[in-house]
C-alpha positions in Angstrom: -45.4 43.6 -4.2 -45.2 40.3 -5.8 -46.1 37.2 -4.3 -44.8 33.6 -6.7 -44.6 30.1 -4.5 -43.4 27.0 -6.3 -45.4 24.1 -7.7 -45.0 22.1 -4.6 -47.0 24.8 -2.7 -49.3 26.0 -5.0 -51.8 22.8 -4.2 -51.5 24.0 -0.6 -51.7 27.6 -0.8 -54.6 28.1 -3.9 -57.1 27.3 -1.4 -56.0 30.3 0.6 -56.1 32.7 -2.1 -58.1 35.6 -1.7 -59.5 37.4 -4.6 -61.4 40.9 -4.3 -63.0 42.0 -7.5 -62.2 45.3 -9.3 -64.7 47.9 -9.0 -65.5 49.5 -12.5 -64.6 53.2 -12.2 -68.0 54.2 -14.3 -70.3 52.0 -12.0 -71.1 51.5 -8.4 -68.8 48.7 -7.1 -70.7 45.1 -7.2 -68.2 43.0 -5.2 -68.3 39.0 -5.0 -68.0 38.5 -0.9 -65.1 36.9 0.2 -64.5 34.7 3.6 -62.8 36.9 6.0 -63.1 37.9 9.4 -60.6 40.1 11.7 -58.1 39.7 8.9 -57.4 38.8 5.1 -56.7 34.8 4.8 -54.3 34.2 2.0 -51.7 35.2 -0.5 -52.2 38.8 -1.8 -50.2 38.9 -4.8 -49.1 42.0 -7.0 -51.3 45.2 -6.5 -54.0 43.1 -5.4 -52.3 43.5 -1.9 -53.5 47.5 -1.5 -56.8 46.5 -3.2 -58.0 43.6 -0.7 -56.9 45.2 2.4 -58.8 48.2 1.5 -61.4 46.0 0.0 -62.5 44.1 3.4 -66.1 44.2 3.9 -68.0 42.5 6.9 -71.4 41.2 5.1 -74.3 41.6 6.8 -76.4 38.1 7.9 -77.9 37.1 4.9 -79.0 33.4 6.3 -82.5 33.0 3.7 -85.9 33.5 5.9 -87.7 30.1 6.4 -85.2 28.1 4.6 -83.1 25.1 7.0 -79.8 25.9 8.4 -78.7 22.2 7.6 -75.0 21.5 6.7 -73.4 18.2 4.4 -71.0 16.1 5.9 -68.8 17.2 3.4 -69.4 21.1 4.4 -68.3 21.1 8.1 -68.8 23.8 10.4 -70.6 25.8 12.9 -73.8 28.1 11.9 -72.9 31.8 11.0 -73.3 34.3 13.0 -75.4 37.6 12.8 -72.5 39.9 10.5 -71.0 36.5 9.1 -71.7 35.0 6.0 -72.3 31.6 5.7 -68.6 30.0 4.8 -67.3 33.3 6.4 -64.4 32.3 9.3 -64.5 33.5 12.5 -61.4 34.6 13.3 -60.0 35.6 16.9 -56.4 36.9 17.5 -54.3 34.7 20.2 -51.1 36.4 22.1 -49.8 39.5 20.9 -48.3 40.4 17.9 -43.8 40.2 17.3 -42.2 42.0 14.7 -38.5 41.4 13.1 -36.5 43.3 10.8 -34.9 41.6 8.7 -31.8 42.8 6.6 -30.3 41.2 3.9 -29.6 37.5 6.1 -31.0 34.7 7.1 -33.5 34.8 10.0 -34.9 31.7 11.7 -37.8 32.1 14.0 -38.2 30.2 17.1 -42.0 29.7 17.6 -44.0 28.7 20.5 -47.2 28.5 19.4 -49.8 29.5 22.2 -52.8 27.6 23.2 -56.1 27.9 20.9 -53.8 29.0 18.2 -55.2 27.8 14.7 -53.4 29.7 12.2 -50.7 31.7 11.9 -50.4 35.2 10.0 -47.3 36.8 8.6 -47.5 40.0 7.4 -44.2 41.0 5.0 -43.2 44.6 4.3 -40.4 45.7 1.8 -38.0 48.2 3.0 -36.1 47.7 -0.1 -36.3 46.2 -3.7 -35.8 42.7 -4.3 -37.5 39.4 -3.3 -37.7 37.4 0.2 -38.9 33.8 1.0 -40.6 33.4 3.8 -42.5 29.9 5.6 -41.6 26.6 7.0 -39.5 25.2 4.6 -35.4 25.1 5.1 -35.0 24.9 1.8 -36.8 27.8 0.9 -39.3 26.0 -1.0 -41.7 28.9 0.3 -43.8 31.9 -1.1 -42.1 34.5 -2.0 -42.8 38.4 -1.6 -41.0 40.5 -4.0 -41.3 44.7 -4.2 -39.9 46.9 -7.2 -38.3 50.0 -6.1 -41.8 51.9 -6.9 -43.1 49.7 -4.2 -41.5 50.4 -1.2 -43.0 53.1 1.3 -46.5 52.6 -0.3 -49.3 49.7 0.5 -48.1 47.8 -2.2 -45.3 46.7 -0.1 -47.0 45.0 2.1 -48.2 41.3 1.3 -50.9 38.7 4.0 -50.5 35.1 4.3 -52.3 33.2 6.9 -50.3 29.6 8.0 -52.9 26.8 8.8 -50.8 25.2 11.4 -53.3 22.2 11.9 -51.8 21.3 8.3 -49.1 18.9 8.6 -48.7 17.6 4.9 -48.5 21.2 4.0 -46.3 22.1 6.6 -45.0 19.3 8.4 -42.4 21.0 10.5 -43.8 24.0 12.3 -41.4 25.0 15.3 -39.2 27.1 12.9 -40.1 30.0 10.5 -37.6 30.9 8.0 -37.2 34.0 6.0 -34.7 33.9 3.5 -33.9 37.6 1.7 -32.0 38.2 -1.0 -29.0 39.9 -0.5 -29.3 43.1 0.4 -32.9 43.2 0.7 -34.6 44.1 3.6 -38.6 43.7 4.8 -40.2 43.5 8.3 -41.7 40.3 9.2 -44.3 40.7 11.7 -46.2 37.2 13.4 -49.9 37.2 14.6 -51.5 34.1 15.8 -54.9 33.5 15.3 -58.2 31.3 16.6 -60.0 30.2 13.3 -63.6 29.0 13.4 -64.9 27.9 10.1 -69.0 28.4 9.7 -70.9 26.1 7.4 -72.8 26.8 3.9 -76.6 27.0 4.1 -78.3 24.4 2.1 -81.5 25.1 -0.1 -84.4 22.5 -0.2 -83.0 21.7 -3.1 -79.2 20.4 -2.0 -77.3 24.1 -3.3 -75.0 25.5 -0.9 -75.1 28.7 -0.4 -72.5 31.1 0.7 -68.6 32.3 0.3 -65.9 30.3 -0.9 -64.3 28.2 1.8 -60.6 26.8 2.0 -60.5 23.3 1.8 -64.2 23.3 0.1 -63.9 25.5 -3.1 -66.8 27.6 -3.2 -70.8 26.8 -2.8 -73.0 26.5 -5.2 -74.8 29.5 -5.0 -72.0 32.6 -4.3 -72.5 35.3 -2.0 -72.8 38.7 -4.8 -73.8 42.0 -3.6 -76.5 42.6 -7.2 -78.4 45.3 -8.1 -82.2 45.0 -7.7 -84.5 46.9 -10.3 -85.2 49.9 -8.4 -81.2 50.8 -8.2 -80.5 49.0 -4.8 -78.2 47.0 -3.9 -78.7 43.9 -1.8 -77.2 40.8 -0.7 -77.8 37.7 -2.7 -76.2 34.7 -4.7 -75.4 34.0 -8.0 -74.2 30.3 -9.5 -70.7 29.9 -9.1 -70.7 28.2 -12.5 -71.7 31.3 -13.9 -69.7 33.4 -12.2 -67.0 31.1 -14.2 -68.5 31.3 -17.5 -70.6 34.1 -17.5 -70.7 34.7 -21.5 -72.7 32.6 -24.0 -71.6 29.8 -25.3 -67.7 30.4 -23.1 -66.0 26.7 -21.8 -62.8 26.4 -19.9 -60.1 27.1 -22.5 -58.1 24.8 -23.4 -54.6 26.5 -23.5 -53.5 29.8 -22.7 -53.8 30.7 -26.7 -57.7 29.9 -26.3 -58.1 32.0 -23.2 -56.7 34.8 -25.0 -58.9 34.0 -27.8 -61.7 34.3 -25.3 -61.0 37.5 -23.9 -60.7 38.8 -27.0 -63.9 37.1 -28.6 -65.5 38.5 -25.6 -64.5 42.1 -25.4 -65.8 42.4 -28.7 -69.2 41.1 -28.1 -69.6 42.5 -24.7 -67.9 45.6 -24.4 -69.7 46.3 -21.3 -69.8 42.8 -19.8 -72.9 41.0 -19.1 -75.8 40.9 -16.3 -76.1 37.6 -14.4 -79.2 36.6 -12.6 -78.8 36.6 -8.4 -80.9 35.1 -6.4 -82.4 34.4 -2.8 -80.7 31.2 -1.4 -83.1 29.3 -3.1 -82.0 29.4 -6.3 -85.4 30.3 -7.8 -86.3 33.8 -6.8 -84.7 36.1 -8.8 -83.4 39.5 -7.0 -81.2 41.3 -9.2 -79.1 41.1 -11.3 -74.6 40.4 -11.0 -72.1 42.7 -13.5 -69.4 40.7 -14.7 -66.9 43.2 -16.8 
């Protein structure tokens, strides 16, 4: 399953993307941790789908020993919980869920949104090629979900987007829920609503947030890694996020998609086997282990 949305959404909906890296199939997976809770908050586009709903993983509490559980002004939210990491949502399900199938027409959704509701999910699943539009827009200015015939009966059909119905410049009209199918293609649209509580980052002594990437906020300064500690192990700790971005020597953000492809090639050659970046305790300093990037 595909997942495109136009350039008026993509501001919107980027925030909400959920990425789960690829394991190497040679090496024991090292996985970047990702904010979810009950479910998967965000767009899953192409085979990514399959990968991050198989991929969920509930961290255990990692808050550092001894350091301040403070939070910026800038970094709202409640302390994590013991099995959430810092950034992590806490996320509750409200009402019941209400499925539609949907086949080949219009279908406008009445919603009455229930008390304590925060968000609401909509999972899409292809029962035939093609592409649907799905959200709050009329005029289909919405994400679209679309599934190649190799798609349909497997996980890759199915596609995860979770509304923020607090957002009124994003969404400004929120009674009706319009899915929009091409013709002839059908999918079942199925409704959750949901409680969202968002934690805060820890901070260091020095001013780095620590923790998983929140919507709205971008991600901390230190990022939540599970890293591999020099006696084999792996553990829980945090790696710069600027790193994480430019992990080779010497890379910048390319310029054009000419010098990213310049890039990946420059780097494939020198690193083969990707590289080893430091991760640390939440204070920045003391070095655990150490972060694969491939």
């Amino acid at each position: 399953m595909n997942d495109t949305f136009s350039p008026e959404r993509s501001d919107a909906i980027r925030t909400e993307l959920v990425a789960v890296v690829d394991r190497a199939p040679a090496r024991p997976p090292r996985r970047i941790l990702v904010g979810v809770g009950l479910v998967v908050a965000g767009l899953l586009a192409g085979g990514g789908a399959t990968a991050a709903t198989a991929g969920i993983w509930h961290p255990q509490p990692f808050l550092p020993q001894g350091q301040p559980v403070t939070a910026p002004t800038s970094n709202l939210g409640v302390v994590a919980p013991a099995g959430y990491a810092p950034g992590q949502p806490i996320v509750s399900l409200v009402g019941g869920v209400t499925s539609y199938v949907v086949d080949g027409q219009e279908r406008i959704i009445q919603l009455a949104v229930p008390d304590g509701a925060t968000h609401l999910r909509v999972t899409v699943t292809c029962t035939s090629a093609g592409t649907t539009a799905w959200g709050f827009d009329a005029g289909g200015n919405n994400p679209n979900s679309s599934c190649g015939a190799s798609d349909v009966d497997t996980l890759s059909a199915t596609g995860y987007m979770d509304f923020d119905l607090n957002d009124s410049s994003a969404y400004p009209q929120r009674d009706l829920f319009y899915v929009q199918p091409g013709a002839g293609v059908s999918s079942i649209v199925t409704l959750q609503y949901l409680n969202l509580i968002e934690t805060a980052w820890v901070v260091n002594a020095a001013g780095e947030t620590c923790g998983v990437a929140k919507a709205g906020f971008g991600e901390p300064d230190l990022v939540g890694v599970e890293a591999l500690t020099p006696s084999g192990e792996y553990v829980t700790a945090y790696a710069r996020s600027e790193q994480l971005a430019y992990p080779f020597p010497g890379q910048t953000e390319p310029t054009s998609p000419a010098d990213a492809l310049a890039q990946q090639a420059q780097h494939q050659q020198q690193y083969p086997a990707g590289i080893d970046i430091p991760a640390f305790e939440c204070d920045g300093v003391t070095q655990v282990g150490v972060f694969h990037v491939g």
